[in-house]
C-alpha positions in Angstrom: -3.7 -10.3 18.0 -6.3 -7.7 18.0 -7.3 -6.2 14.4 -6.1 -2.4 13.4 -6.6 -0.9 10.6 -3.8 -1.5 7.6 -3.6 -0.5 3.5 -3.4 -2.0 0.5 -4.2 -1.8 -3.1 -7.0 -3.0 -5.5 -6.4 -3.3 -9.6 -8.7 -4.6 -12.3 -7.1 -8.2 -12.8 -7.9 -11.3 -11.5 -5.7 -13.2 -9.3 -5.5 -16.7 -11.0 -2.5 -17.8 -8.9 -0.4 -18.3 -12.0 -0.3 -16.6 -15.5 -2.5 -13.4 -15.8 -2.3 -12.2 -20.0 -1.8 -8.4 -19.9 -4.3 -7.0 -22.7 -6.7 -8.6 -25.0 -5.4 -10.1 -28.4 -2.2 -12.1 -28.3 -0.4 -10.3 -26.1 2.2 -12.2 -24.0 1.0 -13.7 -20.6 2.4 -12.2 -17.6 3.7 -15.1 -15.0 3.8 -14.2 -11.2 4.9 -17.1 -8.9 1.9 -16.8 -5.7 1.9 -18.6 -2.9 -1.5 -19.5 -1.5 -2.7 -20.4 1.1 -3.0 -21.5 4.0 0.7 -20.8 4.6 2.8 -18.0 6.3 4.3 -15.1 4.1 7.6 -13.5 5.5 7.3 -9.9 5.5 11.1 -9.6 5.5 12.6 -10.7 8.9 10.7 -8.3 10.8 6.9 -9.5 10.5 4.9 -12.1 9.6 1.3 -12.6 7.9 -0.5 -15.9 7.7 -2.1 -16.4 4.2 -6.0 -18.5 4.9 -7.2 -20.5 2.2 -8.5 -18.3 -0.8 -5.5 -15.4 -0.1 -2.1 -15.2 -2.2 1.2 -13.5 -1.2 4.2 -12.2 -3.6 7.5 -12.0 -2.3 9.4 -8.8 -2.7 11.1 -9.4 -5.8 7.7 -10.5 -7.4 5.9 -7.9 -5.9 8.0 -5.3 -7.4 7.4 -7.1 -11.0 3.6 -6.8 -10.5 3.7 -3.5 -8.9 5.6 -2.0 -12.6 3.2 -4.2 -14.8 0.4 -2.3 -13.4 2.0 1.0 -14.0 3.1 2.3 -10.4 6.2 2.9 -9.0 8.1 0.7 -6.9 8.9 2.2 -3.6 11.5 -0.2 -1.8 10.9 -3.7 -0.7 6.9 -4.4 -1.3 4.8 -7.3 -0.2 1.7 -8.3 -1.7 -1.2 -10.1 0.0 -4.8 -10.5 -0.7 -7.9 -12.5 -1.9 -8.2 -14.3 -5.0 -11.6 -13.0 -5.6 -9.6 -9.9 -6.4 -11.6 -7.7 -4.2 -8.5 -5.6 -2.8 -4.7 -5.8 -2.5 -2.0 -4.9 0.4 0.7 -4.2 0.2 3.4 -4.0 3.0 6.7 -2.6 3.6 9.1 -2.0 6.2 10.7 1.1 7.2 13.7 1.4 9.2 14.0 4.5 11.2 14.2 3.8 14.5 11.6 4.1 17.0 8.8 6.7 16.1 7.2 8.7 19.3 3.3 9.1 19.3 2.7 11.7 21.3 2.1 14.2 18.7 -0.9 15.9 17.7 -2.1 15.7 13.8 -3.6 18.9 12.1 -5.2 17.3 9.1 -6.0 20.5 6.8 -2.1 21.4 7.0 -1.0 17.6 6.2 -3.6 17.8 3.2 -2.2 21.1 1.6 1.2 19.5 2.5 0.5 15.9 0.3 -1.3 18.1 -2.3 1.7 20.5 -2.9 4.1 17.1 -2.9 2.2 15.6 -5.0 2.0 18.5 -7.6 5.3 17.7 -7.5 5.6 14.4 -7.9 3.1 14.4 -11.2 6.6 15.5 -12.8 8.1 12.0 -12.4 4.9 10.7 -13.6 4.6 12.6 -17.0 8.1 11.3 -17.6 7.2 8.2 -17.7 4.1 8.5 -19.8 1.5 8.6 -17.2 -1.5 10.6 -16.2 -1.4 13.1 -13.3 -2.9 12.1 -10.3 -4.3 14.4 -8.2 -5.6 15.0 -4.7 -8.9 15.4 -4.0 -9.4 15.0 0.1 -9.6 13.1 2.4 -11.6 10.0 2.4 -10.5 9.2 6.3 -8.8 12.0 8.0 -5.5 11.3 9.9 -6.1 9.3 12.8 -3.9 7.4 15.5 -5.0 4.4 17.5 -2.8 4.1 20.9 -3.7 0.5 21.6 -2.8 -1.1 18.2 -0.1 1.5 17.7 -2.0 2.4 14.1 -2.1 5.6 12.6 -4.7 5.6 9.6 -5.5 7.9 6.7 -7.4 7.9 3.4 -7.1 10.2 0.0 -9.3 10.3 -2.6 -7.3 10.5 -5.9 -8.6 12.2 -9.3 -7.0 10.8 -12.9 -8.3 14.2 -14.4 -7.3 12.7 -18.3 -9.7 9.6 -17.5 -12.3 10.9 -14.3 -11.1 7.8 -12.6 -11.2 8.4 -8.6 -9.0 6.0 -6.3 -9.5 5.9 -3.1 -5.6 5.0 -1.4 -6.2 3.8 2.7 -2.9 3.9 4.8 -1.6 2.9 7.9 1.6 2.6 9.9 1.9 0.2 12.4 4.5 1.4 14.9 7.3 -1.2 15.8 10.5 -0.9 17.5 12.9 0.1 15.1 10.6 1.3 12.6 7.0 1.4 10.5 5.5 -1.2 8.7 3.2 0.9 6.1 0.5 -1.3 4.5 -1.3 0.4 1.3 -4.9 -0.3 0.6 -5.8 1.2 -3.2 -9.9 0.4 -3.8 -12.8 1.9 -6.3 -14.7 3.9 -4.2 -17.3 1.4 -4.6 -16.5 -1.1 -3.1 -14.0 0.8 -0.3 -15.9 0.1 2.7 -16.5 -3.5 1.7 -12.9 -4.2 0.9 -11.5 -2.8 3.9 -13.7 -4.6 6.0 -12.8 -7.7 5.0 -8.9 -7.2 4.7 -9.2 -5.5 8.7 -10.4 -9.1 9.5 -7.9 -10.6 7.3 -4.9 -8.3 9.6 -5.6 -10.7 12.9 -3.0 -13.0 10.9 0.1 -9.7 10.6 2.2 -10.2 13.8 5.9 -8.0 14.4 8.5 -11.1 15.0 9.7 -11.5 18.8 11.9 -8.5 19.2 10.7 -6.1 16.8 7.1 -5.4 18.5 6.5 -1.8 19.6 6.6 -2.6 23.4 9.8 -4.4 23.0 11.7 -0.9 23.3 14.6 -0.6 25.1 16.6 2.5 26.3 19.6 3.0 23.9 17.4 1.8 20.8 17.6 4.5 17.8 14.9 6.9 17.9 13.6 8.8 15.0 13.9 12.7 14.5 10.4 12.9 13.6 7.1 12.5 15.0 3.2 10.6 13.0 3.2 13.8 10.8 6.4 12.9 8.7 5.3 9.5 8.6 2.3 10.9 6.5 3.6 13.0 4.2 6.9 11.8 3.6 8.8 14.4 5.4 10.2 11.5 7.2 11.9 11.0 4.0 13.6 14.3 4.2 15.1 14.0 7.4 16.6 10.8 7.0 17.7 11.8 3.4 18.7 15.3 4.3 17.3 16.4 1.2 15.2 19.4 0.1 11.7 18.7 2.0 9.2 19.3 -1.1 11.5 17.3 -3.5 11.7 14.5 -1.0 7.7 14.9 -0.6 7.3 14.7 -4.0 9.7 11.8 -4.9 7.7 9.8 -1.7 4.3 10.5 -3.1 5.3 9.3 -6.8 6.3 5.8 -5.3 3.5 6.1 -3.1 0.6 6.0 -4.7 -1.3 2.7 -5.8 -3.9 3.2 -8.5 -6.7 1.8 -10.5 -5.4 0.9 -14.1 -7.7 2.6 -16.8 -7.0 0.4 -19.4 -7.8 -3.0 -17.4 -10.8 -1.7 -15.5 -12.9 -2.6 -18.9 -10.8 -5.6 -19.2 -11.5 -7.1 -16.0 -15.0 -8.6 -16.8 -13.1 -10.5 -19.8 -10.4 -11.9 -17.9 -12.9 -13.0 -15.5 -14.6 -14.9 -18.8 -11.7 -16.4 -19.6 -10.8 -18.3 -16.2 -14.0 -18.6 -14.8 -13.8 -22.5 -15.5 -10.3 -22.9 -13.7 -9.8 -24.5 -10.7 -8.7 -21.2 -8.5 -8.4 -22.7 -5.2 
């Protein structure tokens, strides 16, 4: 298969394909059950990702565990994959609304004061919870769709104003026949281009199953009321939903969004100390 961009998400904790402990000084340990590879993580029954030696998968309902351990919001059935050398993380999802055109054109300046207004939004449902504001800061890779891989790709660059912190969140939505597989990619911004170089490689292994591929179209199959716009900034979501469009933005963005945790960026080098003598293969 040839490579296309995807997304995914990178945190400060290291993937020891077993019990992770959560902060510094007899707090519980926090169990996620990885599968390693080399093996074949189901991505639902639509697609498939093969997992080499060195990577680790989660299933959805373990995904969902780790994705509210590390303070984010779920946002529907997530799958994690990525390198134990905890360089980067993806995560992939499927969503089922029918067969998106891709003949429209993409204006990136309104989709950024589109996303920025959602997400002003959305920093409600974060404070409710207890956590920071996030906000946008640009783009990092402007909108962009590639016709041969059926990709559309985009980057922000997220601000944590309490803490400085800057996130950098990559995107893609890989077109299929009766919907989008999104894939998140959340990195530091130093080591962005790194990461996503090695986790573009890594997407040769992501196949559609027989059936569910972009070109496997048929007249009669459901076609979405929206074009790679909605896709980006969650206007999709109103459409399908039929609710107001900014509210729907914003509740998109707030389960969107994949960040760096402040509080285990320090704590990285020490959990790296305390399993550097385990066997992580």
């Amino acid at each position: 298969m040839k490579k296309f961009l995807a997304a995914a998400g990178l945190l400060a904790v290291l993937w020891t394909g077993g019990t992770v402990q959560a902060q510094e000084g007899g707090a519980p340990a926090v169990e996620f059950d990885w599968q390693r590879g080399p093996s074949t993580g189901a991505i639902g029954k639509r697609a498939a990702i093969q997992i080499p030696e060195g990577y680790v998968f989660l299933d959805a309902d373990e995904t969902r565990r780790y994705v509210e351990w590390t303070e984010n919001i779920p946002s529907g059935e997530e799958y994690l994959f990525g390198p134990t050398t905890d360089e980067w993380e993806a995560y992939f999802s499927f969503y089922d609304e029918g067969y998106v055109k891709d003949t429209e054109a993409l204006d990136a300046d309104a989709l950024l004061a589109t996303l920025r207004e959602g997400q002003e939004a959305s920093n409600e449902e974060r404070r409710s919870r207890g956590w920071p504001e996030l906000h946008i800061d640009g783009w990092q890779v402007p909108p962009r769709y590639n016709a041969e891989t059926r990709a559309l790709e985009w980057a922000t660059r997220l601000t944590e104003p309490a803490s400085g912190n800057v996130t950098i969140n990559y995107n893609t939505r890989v077109l299929g026949r009766k919907g989008t597989m999104s894939v998140q990619v959340v990195a530091r911004p130093d080591n962005f281009e790194t990461g996503l170089a090695e986790f573009k490689s890594s997407m040769d292994g992501f196949a559609y199953n027989a059936g569910e591929r972009y070109a496997d179209y048929v007249p009669g199959d459901r076609v979405a009321e929206y074009g790679l716009a909605a896709l980006i900034t969650g206007g999709a979501v109103a459409v399908a939903g039929k609710k107001g469009f900014f509210g729907a933005i914003a509740a998109f963005l707030a389960a969107s969004w994949k960040l760096l945790l402040a509080g285990l960026v320090g704590l990285g080098v020490w959990l790296k100390s305390l399993f550097k003598k385990k066997d992580r293969r």
